[in-house]
C-alpha positions as CSV (number, residue, x, y, z in Angstrom):
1,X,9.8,10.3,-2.6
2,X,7.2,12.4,-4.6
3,X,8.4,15.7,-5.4
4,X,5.4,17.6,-5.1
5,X,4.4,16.4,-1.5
6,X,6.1,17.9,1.7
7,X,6.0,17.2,5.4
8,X,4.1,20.0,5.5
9,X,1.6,19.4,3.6
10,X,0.5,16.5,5.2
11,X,0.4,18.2,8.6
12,X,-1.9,20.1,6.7
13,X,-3.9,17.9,4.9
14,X,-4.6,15.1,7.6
15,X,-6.1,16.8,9.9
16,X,-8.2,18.7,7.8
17,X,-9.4,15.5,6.5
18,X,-10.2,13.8,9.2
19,X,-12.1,16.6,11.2
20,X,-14.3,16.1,8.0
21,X,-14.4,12.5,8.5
22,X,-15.6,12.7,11.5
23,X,-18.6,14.6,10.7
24,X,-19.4,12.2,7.8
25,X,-22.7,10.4,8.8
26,X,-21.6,7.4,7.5
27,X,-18.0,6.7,8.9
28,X,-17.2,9.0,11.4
29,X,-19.5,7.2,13.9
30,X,-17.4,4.2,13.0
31,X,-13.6,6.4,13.4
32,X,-14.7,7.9,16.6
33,X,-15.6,4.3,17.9
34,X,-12.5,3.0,17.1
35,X,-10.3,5.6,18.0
36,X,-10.0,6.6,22.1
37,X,-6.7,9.1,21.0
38,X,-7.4,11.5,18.1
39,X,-4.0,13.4,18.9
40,X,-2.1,10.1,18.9
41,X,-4.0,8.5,16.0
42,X,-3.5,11.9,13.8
43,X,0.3,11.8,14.6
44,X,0.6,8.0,13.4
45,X,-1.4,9.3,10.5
46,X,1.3,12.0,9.3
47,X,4.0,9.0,9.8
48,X,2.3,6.4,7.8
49,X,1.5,8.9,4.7
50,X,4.9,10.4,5.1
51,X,6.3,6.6,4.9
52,X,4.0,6.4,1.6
53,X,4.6,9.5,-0.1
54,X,7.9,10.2,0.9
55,X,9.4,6.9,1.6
56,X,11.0,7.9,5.1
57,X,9.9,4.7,7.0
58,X,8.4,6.8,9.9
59,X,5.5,4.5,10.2
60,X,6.0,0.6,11.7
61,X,2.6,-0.6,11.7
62,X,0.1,-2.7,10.0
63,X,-2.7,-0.9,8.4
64,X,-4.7,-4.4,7.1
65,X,-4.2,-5.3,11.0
66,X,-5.7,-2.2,12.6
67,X,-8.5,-2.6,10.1
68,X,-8.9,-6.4,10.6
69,X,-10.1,-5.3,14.4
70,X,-12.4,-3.7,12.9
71,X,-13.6,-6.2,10.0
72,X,-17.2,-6.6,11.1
73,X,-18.7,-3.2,11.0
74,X,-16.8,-2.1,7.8
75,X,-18.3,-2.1,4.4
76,X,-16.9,-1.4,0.8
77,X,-19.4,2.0,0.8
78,X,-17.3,3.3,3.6
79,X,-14.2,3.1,1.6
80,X,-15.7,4.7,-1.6
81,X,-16.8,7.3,1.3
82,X,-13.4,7.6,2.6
83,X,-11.9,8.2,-1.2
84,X,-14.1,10.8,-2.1
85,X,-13.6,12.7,0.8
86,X,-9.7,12.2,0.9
87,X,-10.3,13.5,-3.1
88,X,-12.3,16.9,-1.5
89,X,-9.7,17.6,0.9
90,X,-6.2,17.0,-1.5
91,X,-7.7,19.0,-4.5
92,X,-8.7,22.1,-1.6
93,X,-5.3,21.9,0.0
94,X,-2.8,20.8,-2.4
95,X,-1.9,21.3,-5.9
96,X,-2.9,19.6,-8.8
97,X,0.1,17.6,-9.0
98,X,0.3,16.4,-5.5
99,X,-3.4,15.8,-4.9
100,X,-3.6,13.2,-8.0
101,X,-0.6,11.5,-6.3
102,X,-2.0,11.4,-3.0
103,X,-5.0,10.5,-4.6
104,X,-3.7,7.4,-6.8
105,X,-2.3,6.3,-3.3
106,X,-5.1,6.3,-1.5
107,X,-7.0,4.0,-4.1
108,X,-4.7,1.8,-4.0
109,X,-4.1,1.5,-0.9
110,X,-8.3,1.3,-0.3
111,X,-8.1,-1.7,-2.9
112,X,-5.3,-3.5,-1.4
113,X,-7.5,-3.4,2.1
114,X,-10.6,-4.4,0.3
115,X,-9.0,-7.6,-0.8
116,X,-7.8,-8.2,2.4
117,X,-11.2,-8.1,4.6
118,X,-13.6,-8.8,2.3
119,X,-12.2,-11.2,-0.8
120,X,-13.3,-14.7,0.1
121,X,-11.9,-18.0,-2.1
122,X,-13.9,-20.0,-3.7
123,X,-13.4,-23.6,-3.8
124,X,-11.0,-24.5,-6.5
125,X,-10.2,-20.6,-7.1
126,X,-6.4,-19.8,-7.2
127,X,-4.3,-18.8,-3.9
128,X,-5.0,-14.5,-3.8
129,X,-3.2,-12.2,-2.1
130,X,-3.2,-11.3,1.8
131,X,-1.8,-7.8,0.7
132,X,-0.6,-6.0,-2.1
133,X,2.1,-3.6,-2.1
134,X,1.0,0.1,-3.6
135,X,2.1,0.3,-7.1
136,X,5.5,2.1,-7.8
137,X,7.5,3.0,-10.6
138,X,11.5,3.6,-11.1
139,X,11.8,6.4,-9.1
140,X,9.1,5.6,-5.9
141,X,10.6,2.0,-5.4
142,X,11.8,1.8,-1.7
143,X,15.4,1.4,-1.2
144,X,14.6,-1.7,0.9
145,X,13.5,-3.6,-2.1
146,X,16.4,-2.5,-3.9
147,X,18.6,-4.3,-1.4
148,X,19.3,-7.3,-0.2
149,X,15.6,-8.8,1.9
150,X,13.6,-11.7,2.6
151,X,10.2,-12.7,3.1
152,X,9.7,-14.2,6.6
153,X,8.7,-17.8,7.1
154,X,5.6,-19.1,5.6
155,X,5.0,-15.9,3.1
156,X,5.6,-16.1,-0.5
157,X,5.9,-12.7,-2.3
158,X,5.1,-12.5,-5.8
159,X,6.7,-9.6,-7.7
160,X,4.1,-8.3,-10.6
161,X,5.4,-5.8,-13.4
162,X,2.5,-3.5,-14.9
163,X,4.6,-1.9,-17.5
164,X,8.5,-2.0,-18.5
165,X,10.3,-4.3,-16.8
166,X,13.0,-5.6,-13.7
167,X,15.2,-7.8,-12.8
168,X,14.8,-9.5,-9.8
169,X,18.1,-10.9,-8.2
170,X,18.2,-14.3,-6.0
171,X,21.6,-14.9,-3.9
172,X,21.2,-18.7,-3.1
173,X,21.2,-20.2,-5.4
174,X,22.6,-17.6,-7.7
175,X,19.6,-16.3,-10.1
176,X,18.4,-13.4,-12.5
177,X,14.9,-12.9,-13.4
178,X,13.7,-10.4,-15.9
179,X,10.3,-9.9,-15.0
180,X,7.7,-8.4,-17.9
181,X,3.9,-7.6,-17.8
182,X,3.3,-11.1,-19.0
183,X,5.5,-13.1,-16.5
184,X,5.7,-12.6,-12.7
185,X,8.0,-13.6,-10.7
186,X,7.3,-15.7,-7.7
187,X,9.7,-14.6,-4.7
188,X,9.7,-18.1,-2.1
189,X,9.6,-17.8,1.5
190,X,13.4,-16.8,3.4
191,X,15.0,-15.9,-0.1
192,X,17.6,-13.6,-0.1
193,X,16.8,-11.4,-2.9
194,X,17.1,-7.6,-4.8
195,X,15.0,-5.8,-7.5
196,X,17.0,-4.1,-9.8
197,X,15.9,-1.2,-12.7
198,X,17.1,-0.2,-16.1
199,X,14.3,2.0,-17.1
200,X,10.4,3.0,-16.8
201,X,8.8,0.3,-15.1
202,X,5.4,0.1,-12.8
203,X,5.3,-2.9,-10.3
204,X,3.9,-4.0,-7.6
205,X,4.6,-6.6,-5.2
206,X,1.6,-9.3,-4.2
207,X,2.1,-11.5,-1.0
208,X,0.7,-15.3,-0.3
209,X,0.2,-17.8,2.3
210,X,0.8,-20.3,-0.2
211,X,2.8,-20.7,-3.9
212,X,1.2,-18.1,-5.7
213,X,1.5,-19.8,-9.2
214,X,1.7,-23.5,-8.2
């Protein structure tokens, strides 16, 4: 949960944004296309960012789906679009703290859904990523990763450390994995597992259709 970012704030800040998106020449034609329910769509809006920021699990959905829908008409200028106007509207409406915060999401986030629709393998190239997690640090990891979870059938997850370090904890068969900058951790398909902190750390976890590191 990021301390400078209430529920209030983004009751605030969504809407305003995305009454400027919508008069954007270059996406909002492509928002107002896609979306038939701007009340509705707003409200799952505030839930998804307020599952972000403030980790409370509101939203259930599956941002890289509802994107995938609309794959063919989307282009990597519209996210850079999208970014600096989510940049315009934080810095008005927030303060400095919580507008670098939401802003450092919302790249991230724009990255992860870049790889997803437009990365394409080469032949030979090493498995990628189908998504990436948003990067967090010892105090913004979810409490679901800190307990016992599983990836579902046919996903591996591959737990990548930025800076510091974590342990991540296997139940069957028993195992403890420090996991550094220089050595990820691959998380197989069903495992029961946990990530557990000692100190600073930046992470992120990266998920496969196939073993991520052969």
């Amino acid at each position: 949960m990021h301390e400078h970012i209430e529920e209030a704030d983004l009751e605030r800040v969504i809407p305003a944004f995305y009454a400027r998106v919508r008069q954007d020449p270059l996406i909002g034609p492509v928002f107002d296309a896609a979306i038939d329910d701007w009340d509705h769509h707003l409200g799952k809006l505030v839930a998804f960012w307020s599952s972000v920021m403030r980790s409370t699990g509101r939203y259930k959905g599956s941002p890289m789906a509802a994107h995938a829908r609309h794959r063919a008409v989307l282009t990597r200028e519209m996210f850079a679009r999208w970014l600096a106007l989510w940049g315009e509207v934080t810095s008005e409406l927030l303060s400095s703290e919580g507008a670098a915060a939401m802003q450092a999401k919302a790249a991230t986030i724009a990255e992860s859904l870049q790889l997803g629709l437009f990365f394409r393998l080469a032949p030979g190239a090493p498995p990628q990523p189908y998504r990436v997690t948003a990067e967090w640090d010892e105090t913004s990891l979810p409490q679901a990763l800190r307990q016992r979870h599983n990836t579902k059938a046919g996903t591996w997850g591959l737990l990548r450390v930025i800076a510091g370090s974590a342990d991540l904890v296997f139940e069957e068969p028993p195992a403890r994995i420090t996991v550094t900058p220089g050595q990820p951790a691959e998380i197989p398909p069903q495992a029961w597992h946990h990530v557990e902190l000692t100190g600073p750390v930046r992470l992120r976890v990266e998920f496969y259709r196939e073993q991520p590191l052969g």
